[in-house]
C-alpha positions in Angstrom: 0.0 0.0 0.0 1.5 3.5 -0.7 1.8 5.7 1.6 -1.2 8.2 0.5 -3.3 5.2 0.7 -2.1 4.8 3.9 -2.8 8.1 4.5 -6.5 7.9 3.9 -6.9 5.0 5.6 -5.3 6.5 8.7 -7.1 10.0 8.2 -10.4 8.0 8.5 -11.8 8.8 12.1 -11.4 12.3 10.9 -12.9 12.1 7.5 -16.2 9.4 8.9 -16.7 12.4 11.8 -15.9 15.7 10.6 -15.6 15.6 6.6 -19.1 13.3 6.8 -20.9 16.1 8.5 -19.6 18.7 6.5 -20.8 16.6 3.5 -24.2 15.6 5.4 -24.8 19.1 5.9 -23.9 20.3 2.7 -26.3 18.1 1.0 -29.2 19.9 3.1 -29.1 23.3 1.2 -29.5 24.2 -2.6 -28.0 27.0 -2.1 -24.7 29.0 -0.6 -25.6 31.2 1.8 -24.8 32.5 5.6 -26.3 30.1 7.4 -24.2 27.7 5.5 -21.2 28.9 6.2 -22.3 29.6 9.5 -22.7 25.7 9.8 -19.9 24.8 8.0 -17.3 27.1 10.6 -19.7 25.2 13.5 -18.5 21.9 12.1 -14.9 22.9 11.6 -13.9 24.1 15.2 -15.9 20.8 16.4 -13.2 18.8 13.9 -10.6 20.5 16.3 -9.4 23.1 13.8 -10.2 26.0 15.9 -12.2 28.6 16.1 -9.8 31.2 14.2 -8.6 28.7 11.8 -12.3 27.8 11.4 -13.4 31.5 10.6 -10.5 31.9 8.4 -11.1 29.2 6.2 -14.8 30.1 5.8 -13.4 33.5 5.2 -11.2 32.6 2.2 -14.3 30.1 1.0 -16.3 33.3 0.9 -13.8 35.0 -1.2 -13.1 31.9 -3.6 -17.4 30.9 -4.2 -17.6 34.5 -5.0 -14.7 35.3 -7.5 -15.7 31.0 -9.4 -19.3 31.8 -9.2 -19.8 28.8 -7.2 -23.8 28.1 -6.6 -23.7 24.8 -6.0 -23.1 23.1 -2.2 -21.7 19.9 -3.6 -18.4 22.0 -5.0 -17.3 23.4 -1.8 -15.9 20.3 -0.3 -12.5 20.5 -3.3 -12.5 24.5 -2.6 -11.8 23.6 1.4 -9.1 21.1 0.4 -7.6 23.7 -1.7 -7.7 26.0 0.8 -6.7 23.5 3.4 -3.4 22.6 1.2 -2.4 26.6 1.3 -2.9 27.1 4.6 -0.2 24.1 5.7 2.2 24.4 2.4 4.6 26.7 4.2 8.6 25.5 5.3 7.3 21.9 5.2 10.3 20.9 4.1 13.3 19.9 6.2 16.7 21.9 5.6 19.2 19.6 6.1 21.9 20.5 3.5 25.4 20.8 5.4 26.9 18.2 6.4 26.7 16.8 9.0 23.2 18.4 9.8 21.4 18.3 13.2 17.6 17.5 14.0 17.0 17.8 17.9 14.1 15.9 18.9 11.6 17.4 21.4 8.6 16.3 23.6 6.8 15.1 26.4 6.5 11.2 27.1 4.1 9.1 25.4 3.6 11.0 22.4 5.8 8.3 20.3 9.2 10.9 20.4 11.6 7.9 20.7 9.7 5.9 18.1 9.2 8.6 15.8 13.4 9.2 16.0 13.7 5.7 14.8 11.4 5.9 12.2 12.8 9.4 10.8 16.5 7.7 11.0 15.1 4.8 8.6 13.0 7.2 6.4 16.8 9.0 5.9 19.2 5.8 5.7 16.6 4.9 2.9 17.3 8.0 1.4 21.2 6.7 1.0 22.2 8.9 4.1 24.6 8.2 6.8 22.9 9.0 10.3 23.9 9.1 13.8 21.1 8.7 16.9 22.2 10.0 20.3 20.6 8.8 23.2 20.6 12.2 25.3 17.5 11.0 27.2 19.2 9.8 30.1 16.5 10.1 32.6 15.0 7.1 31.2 16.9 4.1 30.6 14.5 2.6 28.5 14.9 5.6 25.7 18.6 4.9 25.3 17.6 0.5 25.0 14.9 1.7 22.9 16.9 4.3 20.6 19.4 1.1 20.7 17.2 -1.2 18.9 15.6 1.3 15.7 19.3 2.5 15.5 19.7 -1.7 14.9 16.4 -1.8 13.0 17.6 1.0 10.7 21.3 0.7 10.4 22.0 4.2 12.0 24.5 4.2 13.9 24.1 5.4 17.7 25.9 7.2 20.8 25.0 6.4 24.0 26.2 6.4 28.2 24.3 5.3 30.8 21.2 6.5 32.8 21.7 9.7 34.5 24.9 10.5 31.7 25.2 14.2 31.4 22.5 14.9 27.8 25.1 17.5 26.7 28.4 15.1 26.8 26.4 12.7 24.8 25.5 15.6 22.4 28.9 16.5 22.5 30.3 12.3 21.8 27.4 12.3 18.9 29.0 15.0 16.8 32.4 13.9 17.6 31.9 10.5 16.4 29.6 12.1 13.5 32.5 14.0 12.3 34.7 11.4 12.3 32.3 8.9 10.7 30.9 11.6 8.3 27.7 11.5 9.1 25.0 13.0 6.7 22.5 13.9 9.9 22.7 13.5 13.7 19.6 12.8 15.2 19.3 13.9 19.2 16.9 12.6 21.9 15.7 14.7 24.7 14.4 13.8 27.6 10.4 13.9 27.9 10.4 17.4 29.1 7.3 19.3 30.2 7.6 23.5 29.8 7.0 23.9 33.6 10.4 21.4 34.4 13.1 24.3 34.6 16.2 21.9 34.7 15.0 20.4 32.4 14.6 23.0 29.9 18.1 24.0 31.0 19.3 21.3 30.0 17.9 21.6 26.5 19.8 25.0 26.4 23.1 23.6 27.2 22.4 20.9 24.6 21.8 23.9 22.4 24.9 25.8 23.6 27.1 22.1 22.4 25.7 22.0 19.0 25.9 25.9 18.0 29.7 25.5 19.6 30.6 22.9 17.7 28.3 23.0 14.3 27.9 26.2 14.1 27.3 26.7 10.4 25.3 23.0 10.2 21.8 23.3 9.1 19.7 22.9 12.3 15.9 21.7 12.7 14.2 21.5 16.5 11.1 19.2 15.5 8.4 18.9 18.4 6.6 15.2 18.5 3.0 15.3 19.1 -0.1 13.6 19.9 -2.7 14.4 17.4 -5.1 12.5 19.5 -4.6 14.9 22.3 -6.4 18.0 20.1 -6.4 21.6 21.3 -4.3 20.4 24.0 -1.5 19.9 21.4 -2.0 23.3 20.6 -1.5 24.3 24.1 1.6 22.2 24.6 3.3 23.8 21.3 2.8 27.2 22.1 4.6 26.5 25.7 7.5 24.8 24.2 7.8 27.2 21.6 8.0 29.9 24.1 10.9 28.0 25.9 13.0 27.2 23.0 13.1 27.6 18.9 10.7 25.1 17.2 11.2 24.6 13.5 8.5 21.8 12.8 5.9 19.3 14.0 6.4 15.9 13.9 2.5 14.7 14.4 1.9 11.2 15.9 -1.4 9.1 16.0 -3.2 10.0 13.2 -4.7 7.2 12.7 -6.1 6.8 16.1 -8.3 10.2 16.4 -11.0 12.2 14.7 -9.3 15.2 15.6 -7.0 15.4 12.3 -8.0 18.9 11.9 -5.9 19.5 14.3 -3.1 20.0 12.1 -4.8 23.1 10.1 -4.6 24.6 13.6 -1.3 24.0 15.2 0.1 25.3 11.5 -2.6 28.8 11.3 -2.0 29.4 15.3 1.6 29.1 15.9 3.1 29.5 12.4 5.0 25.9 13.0 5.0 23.7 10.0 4.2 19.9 10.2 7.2 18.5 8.6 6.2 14.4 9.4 3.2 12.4 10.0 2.5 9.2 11.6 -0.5 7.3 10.4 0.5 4.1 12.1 2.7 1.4 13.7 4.9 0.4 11.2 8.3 1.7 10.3 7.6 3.4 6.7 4.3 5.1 8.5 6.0 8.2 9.8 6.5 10.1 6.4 7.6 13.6 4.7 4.1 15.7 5.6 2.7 16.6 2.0 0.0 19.3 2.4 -1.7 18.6 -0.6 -2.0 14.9 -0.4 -2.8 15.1 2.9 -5.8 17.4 2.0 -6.7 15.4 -0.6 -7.4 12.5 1.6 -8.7 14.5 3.7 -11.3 16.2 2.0 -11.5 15.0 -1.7 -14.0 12.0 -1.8 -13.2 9.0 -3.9 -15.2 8.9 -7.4 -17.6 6.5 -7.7 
């Protein structure tokens, strides 16, 4: 199965609840008018796109059914996936041209951050790169065992101490040992930090301070792993860390397992943080490159019959 098939199947909680009653309501009027848009913004924020993302959308829908002469209800549903695929197209793409590059990995447990790092090493050792895992969550011995086997699993090699290791010396061993293995990307894990946890936060800066010390002209992405099941409240947690520390792009988890897809129109409209990857399930080729169009396509766009 390719991936954008994989895409819609994993997108389908969100399409059966919020694109179905978009489409049930649709087919209720003959005609565009207020109160249909009125419904249709009602129906969005529900989907967990947000009430400002919501009114936007319906905003640039109003523009757009104007300026086509569009009369009839059945042709909005492509117009909201086009608009959809604008919204998100913005600095999805990763910038990892130097080498070596550095992608620091952030979140809170149980979002799937250590998984997701072994799945974005395989995506790039697929890609005929050379990349380097450092296990610099060293609260938790099971990160660094679990980093251990998808660095195994991909063929990424991996730098790791023991529990309670000092993050930034493993940092600092990563690149080392990147350098001299020429490494195409270093991939760090951080602990499962929560914005209110000072140290740990400080700990992220001195992490930080390593890297721009000793890459400083390497090409540099801070991706943030979240849970799309959690909503809103993924909102909330991404504005917090992107207060504490610079945020490049969203690496969204779960897909597959919530009706509350939309959140990604929000997270991308509220913050101005790109979704750079997408998880739409368990196995190792589900976390992929986030495509904004496909992903409104399966989204929105229904199948021909």
């Amino acid at each position: 199965m390719g991936f954008f098939n994989k895409l819609k199947e994993g997108l389908k909680k969100t399409r059966d609840s919020v694109v179905g009653q978009i489409d049930s309501m649709l087919k209720t009027f003959t005609v565009i008018d207020d109160n249909l848009f009125d419904e249709l913004e009602e129906l969005l924020v529900m989907g967990d796109v947000g009430v400002e993302t919501a009114n936007k959308i319906c905003g640039m829908l109003r523009v757009r059914v104007r300026e086509k002469g569009i009369s009839k209800p059945d042709r909005i549903m492509n117009e909201i996936a086009e608009i959809s695929a604008e919204l998100l197209s913005e600095n999805t793409a990763m910038v990892l041209n130097t080498k070596p590059s550095i992608i620091l990995v952030i979140g809170v447990n149980g979002v799937g951050k250590t998984t997701s790092i072994g799945k974005i090493a395989n995506y790039y050792v697929k890609q005929g790169k050379k990349v380097t895992l450092a296990a610099a969550d060293t609260f938790r011995a099971a990160a660094i065992d679990q980093l251990r086997v998808w660095a195994e699993r991909s063929g990424a090699d991996i730098v790791a101490q023991g529990e309670g290791s000092d993050p930034a010396a493993v940092v600092f061993d990563a690149i080392s040992s990147a350098k001299a293995k020429g490494s195409d990307i270093i991939i760090v894990d951080t602990a499962g930090r929560l914005h209110n946890k000072k140290h740990l936060m400080d700990e992220l800066s001195k992490i930080r301070r390593v890297i721009d010390r000793e890459l400083p002209d390497a090409d540099k992405e801070a991706l943030l792993v979240l849970d799309a099941t959690t909503g809103q409240n993924a909102i909330n947690q991404a504005s917090e860390f992107a207060k504490a520390t610079g945020i490049t792009g969203i690496v969204l988890t779960k897909l597959d397992g919530t009706a509350k897809g939309g959140v990604v129109l929000a997270i991308k409209d509220t913050l101005g943080i790109s979704v750079k990857f997408i998880g739409v399930g368990e196995q190792v080729d589900d976390l992929q490159p986030f495509d904004p169009m496909e992903f409104s396509k399966a989204l929105f766009v229904k199948e021909e019959s």
